[in-house]
LOVEXDO-748383 format. One record per atom (N, C-alpha, C): residue number from 1; residue in one letter; y, x, z. Coordinates in pm, 1 decimal. Atoms other than C-alpha are relative to their C-alpha. Example, Ala and Ser with C-alpha at 12.3 -4.5 7.8 and 13.67 -1.06 7.14 Angstrom:
REC/1/a/-119.0/89.0/0.0 .
REC/1/a/-450.0/1230.0/780.0 .
REC/1/a/120.0/90.0/0.0 .
REC/2/s/-119.0/-82.0/-6.0 .
REC/2/s/-106.0/1367.0/714.0 .
REC/2/s/109.0/-77.0/73.0 .
***
This chain:
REC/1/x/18.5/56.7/-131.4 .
REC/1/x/7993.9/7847.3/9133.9 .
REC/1/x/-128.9/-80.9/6.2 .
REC/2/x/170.3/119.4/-35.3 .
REC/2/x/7693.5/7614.4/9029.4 .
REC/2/x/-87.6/96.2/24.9 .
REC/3/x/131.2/-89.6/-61.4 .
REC/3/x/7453.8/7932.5/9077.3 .
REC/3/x/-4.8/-10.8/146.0 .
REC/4/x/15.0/-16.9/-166.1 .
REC/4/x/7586.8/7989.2/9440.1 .
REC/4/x/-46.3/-157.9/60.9 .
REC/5/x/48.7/137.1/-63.3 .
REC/5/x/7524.6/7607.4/9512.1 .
REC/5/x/-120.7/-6.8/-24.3 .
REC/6/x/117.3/8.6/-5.2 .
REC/6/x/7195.4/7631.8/9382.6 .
REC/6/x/-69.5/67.1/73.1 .
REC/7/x/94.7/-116.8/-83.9 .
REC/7/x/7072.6/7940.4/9584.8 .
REC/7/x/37.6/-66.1/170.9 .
REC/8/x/-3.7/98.4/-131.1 .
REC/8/x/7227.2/7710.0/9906.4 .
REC/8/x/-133.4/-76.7/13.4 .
REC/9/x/82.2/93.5/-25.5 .
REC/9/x/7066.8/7439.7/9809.5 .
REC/9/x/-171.3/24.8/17.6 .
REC/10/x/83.5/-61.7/-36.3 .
REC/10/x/6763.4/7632.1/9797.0 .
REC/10/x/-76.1/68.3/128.0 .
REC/11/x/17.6/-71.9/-163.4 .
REC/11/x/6797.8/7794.6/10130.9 .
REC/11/x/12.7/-163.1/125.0 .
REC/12/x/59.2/126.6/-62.3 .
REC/12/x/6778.1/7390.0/10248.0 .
REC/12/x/140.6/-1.0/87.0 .
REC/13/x/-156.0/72.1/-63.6 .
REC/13/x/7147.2/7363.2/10274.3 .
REC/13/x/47.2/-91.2/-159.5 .
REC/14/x/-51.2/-1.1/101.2 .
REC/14/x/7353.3/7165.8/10031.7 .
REC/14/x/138.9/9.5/-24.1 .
REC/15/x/-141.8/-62.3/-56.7 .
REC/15/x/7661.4/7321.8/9904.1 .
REC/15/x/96.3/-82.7/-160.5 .
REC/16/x/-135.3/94.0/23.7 .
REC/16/x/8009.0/7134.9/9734.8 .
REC/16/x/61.1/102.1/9.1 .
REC/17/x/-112.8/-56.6/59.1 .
REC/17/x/8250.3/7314.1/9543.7 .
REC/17/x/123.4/-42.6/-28.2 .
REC/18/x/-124.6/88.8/-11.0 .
REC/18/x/8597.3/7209.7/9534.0 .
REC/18/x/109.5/128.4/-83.4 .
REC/19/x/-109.5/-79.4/17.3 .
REC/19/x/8905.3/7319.8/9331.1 .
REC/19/x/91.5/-46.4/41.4 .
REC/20/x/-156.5/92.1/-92.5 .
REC/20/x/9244.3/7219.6/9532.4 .
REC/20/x/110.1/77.3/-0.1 .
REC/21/x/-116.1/-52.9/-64.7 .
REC/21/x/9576.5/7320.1/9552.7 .
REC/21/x/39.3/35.0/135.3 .
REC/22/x/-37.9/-48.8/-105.9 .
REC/22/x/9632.3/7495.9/9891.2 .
REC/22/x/72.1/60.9/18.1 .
REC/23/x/-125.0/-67.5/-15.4 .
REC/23/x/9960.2/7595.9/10044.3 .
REC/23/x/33.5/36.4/196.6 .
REC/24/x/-39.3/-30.4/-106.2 .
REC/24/x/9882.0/7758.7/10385.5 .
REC/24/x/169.9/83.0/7.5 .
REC/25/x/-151.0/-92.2/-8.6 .
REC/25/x/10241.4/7965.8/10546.0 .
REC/25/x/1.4/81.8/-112.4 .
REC/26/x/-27.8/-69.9/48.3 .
REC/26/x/10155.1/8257.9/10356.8 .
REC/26/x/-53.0/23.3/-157.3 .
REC/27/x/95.0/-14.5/133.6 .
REC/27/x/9957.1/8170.4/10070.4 .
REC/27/x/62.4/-102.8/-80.8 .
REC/28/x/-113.1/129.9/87.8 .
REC/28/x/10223.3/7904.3/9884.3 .
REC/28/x/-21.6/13.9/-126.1 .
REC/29/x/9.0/-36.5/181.3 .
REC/29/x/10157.6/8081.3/9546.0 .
REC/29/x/-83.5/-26.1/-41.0 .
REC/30/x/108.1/15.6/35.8 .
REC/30/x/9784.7/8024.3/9546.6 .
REC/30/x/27.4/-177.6/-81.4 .
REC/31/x/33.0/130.0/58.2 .
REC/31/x/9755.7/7700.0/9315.1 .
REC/31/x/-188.7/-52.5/-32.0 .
REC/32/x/121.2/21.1/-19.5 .
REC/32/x/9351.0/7718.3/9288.9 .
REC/32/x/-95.5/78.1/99.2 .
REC/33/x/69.8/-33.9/-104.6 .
REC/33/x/9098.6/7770.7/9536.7 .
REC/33/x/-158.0/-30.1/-4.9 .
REC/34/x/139.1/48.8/-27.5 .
REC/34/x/8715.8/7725.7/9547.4 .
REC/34/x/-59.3/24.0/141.1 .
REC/35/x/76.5/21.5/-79.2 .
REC/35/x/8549.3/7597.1/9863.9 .
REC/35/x/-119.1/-48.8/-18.5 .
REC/36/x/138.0/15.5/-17.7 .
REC/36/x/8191.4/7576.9/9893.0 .
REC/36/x/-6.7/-53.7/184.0 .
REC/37/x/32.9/13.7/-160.2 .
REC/37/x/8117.5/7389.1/10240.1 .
REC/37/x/-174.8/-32.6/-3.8 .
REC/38/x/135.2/39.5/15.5 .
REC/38/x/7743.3/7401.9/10316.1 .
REC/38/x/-30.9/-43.4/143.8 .
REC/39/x/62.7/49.1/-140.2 .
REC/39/x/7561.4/7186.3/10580.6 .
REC/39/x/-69.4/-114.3/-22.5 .
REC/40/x/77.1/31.8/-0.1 .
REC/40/x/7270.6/7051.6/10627.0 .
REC/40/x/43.6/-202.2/-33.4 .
REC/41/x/15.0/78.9/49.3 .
REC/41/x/7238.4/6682.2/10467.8 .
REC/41/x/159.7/-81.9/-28.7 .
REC/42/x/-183.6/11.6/9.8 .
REC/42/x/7653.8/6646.6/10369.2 .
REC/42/x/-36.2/-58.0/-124.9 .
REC/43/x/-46.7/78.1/164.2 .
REC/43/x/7799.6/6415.9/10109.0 .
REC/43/x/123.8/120.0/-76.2 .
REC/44/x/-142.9/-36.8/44.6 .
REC/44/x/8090.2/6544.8/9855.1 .
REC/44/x/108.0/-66.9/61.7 .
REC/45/x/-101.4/-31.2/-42.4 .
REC/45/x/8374.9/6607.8/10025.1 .
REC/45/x/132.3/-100.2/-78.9 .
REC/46/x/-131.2/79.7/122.9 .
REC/46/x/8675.5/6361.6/9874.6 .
REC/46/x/147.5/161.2/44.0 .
REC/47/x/-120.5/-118.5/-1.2 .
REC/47/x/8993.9/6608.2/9796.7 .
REC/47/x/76.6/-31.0/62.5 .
REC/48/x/-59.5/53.2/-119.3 .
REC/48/x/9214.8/6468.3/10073.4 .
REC/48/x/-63.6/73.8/77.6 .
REC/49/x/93.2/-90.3/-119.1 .
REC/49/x/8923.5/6632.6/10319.1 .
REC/49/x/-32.5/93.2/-20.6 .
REC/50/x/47.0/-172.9/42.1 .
REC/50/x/8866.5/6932.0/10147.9 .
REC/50/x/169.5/44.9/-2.0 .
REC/51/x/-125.5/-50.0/-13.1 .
REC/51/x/9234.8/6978.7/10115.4 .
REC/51/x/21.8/25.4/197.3 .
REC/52/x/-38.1/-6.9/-123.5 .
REC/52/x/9289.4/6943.4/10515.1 .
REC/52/x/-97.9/86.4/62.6 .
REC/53/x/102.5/-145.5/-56.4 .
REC/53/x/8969.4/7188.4/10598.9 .
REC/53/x/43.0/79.7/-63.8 .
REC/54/x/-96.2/-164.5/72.3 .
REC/54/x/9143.5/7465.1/10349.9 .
REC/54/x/81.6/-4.7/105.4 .
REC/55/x/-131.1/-46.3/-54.7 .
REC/55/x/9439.8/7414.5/10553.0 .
REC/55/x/29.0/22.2/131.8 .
REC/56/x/7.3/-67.1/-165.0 .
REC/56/x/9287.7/7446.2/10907.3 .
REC/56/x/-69.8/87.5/-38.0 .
REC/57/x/81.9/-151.1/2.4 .
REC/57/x/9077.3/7764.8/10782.7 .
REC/57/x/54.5/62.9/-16.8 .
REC/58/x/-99.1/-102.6/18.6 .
REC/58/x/9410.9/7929.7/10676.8 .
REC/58/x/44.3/21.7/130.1 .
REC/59/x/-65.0/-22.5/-131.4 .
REC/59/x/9541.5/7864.4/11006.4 .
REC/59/x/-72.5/48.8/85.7 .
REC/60/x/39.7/-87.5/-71.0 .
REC/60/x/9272.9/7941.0/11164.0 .
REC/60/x/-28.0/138.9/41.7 .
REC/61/x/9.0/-159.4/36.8 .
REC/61/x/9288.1/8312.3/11004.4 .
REC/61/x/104.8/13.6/86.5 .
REC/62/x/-140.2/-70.7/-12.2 .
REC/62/x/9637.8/8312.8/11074.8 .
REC/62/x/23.2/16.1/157.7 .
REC/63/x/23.0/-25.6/-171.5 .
REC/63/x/9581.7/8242.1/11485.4 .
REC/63/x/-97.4/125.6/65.8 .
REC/64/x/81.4/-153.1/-30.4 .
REC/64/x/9343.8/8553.2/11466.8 .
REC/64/x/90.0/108.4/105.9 .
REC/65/x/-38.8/-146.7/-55.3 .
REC/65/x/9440.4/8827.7/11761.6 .
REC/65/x/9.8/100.9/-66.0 .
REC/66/x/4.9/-111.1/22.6 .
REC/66/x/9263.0/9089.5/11633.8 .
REC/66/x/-118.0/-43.0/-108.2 .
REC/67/x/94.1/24.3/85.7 .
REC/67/x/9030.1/9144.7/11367.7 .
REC/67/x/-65.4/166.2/-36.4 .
REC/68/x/30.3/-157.3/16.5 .
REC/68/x/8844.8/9480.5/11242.1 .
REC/68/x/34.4/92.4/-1.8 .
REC/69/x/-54.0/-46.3/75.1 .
REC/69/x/9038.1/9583.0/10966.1 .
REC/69/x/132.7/70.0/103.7 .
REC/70/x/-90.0/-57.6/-71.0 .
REC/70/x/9364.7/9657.6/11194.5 .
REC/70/x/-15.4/65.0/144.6 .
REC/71/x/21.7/-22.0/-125.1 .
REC/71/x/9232.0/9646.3/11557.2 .
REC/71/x/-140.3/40.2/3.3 .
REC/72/x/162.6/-32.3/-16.5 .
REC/72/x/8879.8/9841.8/11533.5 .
REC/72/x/-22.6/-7.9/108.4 .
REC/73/x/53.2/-60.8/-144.9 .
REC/73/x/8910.7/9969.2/11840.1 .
REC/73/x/-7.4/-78.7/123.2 .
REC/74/x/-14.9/142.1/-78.1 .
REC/74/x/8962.3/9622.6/12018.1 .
REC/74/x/-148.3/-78.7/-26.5 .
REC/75/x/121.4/48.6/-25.2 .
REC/75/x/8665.8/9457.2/11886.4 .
REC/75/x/-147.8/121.6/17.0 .
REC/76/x/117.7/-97.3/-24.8 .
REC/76/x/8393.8/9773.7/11912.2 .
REC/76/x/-115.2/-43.7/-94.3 .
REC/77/x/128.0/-22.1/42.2 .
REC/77/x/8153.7/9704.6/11663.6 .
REC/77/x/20.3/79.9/-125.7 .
REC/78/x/44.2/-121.9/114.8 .
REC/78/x/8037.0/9929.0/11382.4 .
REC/78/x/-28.3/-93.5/-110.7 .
REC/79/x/3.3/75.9/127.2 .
REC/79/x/8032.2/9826.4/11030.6 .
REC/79/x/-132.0/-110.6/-25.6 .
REC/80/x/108.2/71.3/34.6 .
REC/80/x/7644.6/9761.1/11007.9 .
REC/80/x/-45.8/-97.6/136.9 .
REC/81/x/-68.4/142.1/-57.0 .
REC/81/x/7741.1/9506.8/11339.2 .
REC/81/x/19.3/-90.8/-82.4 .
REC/82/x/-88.9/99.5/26.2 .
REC/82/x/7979.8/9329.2/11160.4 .
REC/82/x/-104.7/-58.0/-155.8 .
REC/83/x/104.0/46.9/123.4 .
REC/83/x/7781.1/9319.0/10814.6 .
REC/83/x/-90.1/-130.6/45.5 .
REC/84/x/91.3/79.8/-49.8 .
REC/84/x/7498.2/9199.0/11009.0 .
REC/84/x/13.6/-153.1/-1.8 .
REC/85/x/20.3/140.7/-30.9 .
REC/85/x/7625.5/8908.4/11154.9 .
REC/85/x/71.0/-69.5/-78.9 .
REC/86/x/-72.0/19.6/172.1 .
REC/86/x/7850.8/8822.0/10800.4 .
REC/86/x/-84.8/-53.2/-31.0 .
REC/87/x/124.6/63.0/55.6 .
REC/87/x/7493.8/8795.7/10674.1 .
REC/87/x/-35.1/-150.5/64.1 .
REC/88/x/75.3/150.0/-91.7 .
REC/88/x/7365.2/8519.3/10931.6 .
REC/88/x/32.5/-63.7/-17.1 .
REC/89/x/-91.4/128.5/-30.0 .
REC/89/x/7687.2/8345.4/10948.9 .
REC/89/x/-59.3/-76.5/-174.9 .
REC/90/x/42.6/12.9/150.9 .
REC/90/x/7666.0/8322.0/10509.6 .
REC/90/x/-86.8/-46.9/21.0 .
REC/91/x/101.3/48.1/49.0 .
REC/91/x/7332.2/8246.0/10530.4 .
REC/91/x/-50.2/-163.9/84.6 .
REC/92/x/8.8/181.3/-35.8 .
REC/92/x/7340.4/7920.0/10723.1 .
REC/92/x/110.2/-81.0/-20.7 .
REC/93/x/-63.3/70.6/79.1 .
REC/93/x/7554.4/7683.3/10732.9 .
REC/93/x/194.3/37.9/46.9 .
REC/94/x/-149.6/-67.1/19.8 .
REC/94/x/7944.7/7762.6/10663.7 .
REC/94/x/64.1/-34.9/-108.9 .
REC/95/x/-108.7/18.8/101.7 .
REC/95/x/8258.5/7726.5/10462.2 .
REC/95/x/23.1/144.4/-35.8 .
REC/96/x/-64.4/-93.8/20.2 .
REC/96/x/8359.6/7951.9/10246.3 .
REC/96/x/100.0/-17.3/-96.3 .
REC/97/x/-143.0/25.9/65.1 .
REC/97/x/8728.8/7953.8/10095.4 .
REC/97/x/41.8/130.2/-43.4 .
REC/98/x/15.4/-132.1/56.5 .
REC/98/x/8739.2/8191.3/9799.5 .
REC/98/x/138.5/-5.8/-75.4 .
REC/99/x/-115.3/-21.2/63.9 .
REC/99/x/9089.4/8248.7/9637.9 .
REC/99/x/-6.8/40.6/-112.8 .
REC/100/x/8.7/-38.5/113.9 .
REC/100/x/9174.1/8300.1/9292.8 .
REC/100/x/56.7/122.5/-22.6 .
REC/101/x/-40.3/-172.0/-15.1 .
REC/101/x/9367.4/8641.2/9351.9 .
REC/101/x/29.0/-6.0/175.6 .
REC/102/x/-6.5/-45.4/-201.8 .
REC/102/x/9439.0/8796.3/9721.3 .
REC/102/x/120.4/-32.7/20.1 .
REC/103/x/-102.7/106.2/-57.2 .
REC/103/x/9657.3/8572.2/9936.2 .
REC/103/x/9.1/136.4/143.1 .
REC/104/x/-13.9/-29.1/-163.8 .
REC/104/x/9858.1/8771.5/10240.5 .
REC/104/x/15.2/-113.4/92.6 .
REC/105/x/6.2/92.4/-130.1 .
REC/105/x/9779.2/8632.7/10558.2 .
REC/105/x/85.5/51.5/85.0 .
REC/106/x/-106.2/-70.8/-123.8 .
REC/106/x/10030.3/8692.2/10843.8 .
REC/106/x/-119.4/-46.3/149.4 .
REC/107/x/66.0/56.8/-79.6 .
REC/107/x/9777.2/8696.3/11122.7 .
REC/107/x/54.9/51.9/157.6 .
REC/108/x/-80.1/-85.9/-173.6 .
REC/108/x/9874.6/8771.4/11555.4 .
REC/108/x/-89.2/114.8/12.9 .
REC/109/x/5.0/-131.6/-2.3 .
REC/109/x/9662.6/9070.1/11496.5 .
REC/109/x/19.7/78.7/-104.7 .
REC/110/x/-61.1/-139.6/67.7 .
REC/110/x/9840.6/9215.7/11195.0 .
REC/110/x/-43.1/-80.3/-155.3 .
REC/111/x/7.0/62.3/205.5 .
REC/111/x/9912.0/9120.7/10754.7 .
REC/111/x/-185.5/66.9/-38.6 .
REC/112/x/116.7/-44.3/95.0 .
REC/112/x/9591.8/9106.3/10574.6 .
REC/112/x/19.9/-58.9/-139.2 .
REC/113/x/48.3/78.6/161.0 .
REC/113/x/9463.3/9048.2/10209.6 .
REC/113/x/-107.9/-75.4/4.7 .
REC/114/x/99.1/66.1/-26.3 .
REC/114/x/9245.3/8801.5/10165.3 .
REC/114/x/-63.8/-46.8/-130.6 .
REC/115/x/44.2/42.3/124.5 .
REC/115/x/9032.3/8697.5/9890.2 .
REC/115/x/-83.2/-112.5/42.9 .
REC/116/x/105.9/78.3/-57.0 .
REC/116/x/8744.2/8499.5/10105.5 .
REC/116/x/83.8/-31.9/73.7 .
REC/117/x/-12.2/45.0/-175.7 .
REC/117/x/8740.1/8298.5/10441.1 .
REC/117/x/-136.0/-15.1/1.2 .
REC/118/x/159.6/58.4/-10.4 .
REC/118/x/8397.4/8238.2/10547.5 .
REC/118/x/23.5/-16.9/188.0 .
REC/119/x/44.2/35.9/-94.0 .
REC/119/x/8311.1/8039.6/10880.1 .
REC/119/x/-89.1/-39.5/24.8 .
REC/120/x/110.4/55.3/-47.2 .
REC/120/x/8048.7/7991.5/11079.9 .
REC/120/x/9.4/-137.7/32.1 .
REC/121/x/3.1/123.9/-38.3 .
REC/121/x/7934.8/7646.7/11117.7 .
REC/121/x/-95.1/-62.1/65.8 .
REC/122/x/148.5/23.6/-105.2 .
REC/122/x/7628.5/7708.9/11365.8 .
REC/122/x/-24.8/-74.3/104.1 .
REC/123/x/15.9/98.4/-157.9 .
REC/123/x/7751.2/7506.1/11653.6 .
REC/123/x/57.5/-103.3/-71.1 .
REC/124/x/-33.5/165.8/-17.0 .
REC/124/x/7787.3/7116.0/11660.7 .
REC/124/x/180.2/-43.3/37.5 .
REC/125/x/-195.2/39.8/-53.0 .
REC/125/x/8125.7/7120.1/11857.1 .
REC/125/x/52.8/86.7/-44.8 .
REC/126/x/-135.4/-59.8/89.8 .
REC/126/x/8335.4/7415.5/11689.6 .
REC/126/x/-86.6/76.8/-87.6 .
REC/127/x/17.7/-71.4/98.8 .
REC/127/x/8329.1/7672.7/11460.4 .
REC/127/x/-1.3/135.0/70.7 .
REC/128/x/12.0/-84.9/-57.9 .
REC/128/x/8165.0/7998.3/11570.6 .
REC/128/x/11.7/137.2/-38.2 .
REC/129/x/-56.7/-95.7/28.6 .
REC/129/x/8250.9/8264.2/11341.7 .
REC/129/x/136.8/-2.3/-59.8 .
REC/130/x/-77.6/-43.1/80.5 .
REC/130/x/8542.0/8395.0/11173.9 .
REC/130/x/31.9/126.5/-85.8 .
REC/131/x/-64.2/-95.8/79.5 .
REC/131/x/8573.7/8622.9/10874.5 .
REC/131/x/47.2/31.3/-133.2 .
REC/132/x/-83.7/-8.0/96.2 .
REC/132/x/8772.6/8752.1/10600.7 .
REC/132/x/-75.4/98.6/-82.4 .
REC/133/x/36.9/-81.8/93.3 .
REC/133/x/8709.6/8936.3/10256.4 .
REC/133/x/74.9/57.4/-17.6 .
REC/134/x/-109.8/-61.0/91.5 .
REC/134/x/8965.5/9173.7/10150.1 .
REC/134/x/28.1/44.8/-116.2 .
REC/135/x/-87.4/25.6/102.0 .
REC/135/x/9144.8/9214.4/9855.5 .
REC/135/x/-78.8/161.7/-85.2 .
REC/136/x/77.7/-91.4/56.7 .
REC/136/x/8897.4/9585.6/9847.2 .
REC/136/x/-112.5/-42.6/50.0 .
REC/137/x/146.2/19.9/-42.2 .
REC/137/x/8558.2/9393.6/9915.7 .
REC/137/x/-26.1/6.0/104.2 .
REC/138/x/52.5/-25.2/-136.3 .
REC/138/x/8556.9/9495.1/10280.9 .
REC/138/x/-1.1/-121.1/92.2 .
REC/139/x/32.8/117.3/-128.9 .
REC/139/x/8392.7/9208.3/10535.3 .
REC/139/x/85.5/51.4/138.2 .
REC/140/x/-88.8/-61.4/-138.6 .
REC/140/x/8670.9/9226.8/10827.8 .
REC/140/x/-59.6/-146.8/83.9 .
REC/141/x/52.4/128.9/-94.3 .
REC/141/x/8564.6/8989.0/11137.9 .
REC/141/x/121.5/13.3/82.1 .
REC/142/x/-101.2/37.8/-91.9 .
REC/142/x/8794.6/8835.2/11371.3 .
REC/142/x/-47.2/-63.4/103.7 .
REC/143/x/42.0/44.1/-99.3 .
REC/143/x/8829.6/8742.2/11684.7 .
REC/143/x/93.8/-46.6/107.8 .
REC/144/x/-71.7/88.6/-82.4 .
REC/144/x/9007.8/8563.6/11963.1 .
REC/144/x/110.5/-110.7/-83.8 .
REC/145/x/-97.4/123.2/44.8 .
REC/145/x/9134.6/8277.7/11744.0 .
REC/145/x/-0.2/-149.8/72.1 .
REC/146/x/-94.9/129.7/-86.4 .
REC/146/x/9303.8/7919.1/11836.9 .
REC/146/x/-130.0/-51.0/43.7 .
REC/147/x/98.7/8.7/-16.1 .
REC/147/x/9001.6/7775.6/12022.5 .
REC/147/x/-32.2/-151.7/-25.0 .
REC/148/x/-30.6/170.9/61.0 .
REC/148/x/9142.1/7406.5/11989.0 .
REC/148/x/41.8/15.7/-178.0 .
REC/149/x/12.8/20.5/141.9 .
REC/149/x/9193.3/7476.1/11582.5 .
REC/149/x/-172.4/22.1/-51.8 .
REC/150/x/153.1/-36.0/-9.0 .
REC/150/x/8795.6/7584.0/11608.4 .
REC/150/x/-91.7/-115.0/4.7 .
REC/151/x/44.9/111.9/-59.8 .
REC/151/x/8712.9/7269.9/11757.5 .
REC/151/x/49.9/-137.0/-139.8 .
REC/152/x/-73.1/110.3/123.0 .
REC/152/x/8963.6/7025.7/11484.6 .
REC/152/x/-51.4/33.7/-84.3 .
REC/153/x/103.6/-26.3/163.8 .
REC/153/x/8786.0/7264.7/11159.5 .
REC/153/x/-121.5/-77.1/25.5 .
REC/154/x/165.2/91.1/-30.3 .
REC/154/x/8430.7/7149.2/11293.9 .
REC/154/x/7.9/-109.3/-53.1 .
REC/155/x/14.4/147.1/22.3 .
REC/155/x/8528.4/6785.8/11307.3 .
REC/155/x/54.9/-44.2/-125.8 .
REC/156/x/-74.9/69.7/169.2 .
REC/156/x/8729.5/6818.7/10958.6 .
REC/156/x/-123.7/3.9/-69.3 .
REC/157/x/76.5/-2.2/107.5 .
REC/157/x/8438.2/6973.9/10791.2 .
REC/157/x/-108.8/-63.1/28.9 .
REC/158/x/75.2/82.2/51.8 .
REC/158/x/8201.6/6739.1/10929.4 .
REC/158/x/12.1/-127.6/-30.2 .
REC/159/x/-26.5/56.8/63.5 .
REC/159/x/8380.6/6471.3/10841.0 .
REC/159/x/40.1/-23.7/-133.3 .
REC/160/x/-3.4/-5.2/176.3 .
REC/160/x/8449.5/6600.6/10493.3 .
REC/160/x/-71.1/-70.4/-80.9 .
REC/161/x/104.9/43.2/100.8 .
REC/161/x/8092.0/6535.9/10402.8 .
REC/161/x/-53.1/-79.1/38.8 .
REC/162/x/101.8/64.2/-58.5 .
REC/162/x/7972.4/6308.0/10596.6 .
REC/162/x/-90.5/22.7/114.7 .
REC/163/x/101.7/-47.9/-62.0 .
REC/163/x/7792.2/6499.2/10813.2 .
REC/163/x/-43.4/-94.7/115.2 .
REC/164/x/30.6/42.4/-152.4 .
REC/164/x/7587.0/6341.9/11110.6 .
REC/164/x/22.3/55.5/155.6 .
***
């Protein structure tokens, strides 16, 4: 994990690794977890606040409508879409909540595997992406999730670190 924090911190973010016990609904078995939260001039995260941003990013999967992987044909974009904007989100600033084996999610558009979470953290007031890794490497994106849990992640994870 210290490489990926260095290639953050490089890209003129700085990024905080965390191992925590997390016990979203469907993920109770997971006992370790690595979060990386990156954003622009953030303190370390105390484990109390990194524990409560894991546990609104599960939920926020789990309020997902629809997402790729089950509902293609609901959101309309094409793989090298979704890639695309995967890339952007990753490459600025975002959480990402990586699991130690693949956790099912029970989401309102349908069970996934999950190995990642990655959110966008491009806007000030919420959180503007949402997507998942699966359990075979494939970037699935989601979409119509809780818009008030969008809004509470923001203010967890910039209060995690401090953020301004």
């Amino acid at each position: 994990m210290r490489g990926q924090a260095r290639r953050v911190a490089l890209a003129g973010n700085l990024g905080f690794a965390l191992l925590l016990g997390l016990a979203p609904g469907t993920a109770s078995a997971q006992s370790a977890i690595t979060i990386p939260l990156h954003l622009r001039e953030a303190g370390e995260p105390t484990k109390p606040a990194a524990d409560a941003v894991g546990k609104l990013a599960a939920e926020l999967v789990e309020s997902s409508n629809f997402n790729s992987y089950t509902r293609p044909d609901v959101l309309n974009q094409s793989i090298p879409e979704i890639q695309d904007h995967y890339r952007r989100v990753a490459a600025g600033n975002s959480l990402v909540i990586t699991y130690a084996s693949p956790v099912k999610f029970r989401t309102e558009g349908g069970e996934l595997w999950v190995l990642e979470i990655v959110i966008g953290l491009g806007r000030p007031d919420r959180v503007d992406a949402l997507f998942t890794i699966d359990n075979a490497g494939r970037v699935v994106a989601h979409e119509k999730y809780n818009g008030a849990l969008a809004v509470e992640l923001r203010k967890a994870a910039d209060a995690a670190v401090g953020a301004p």
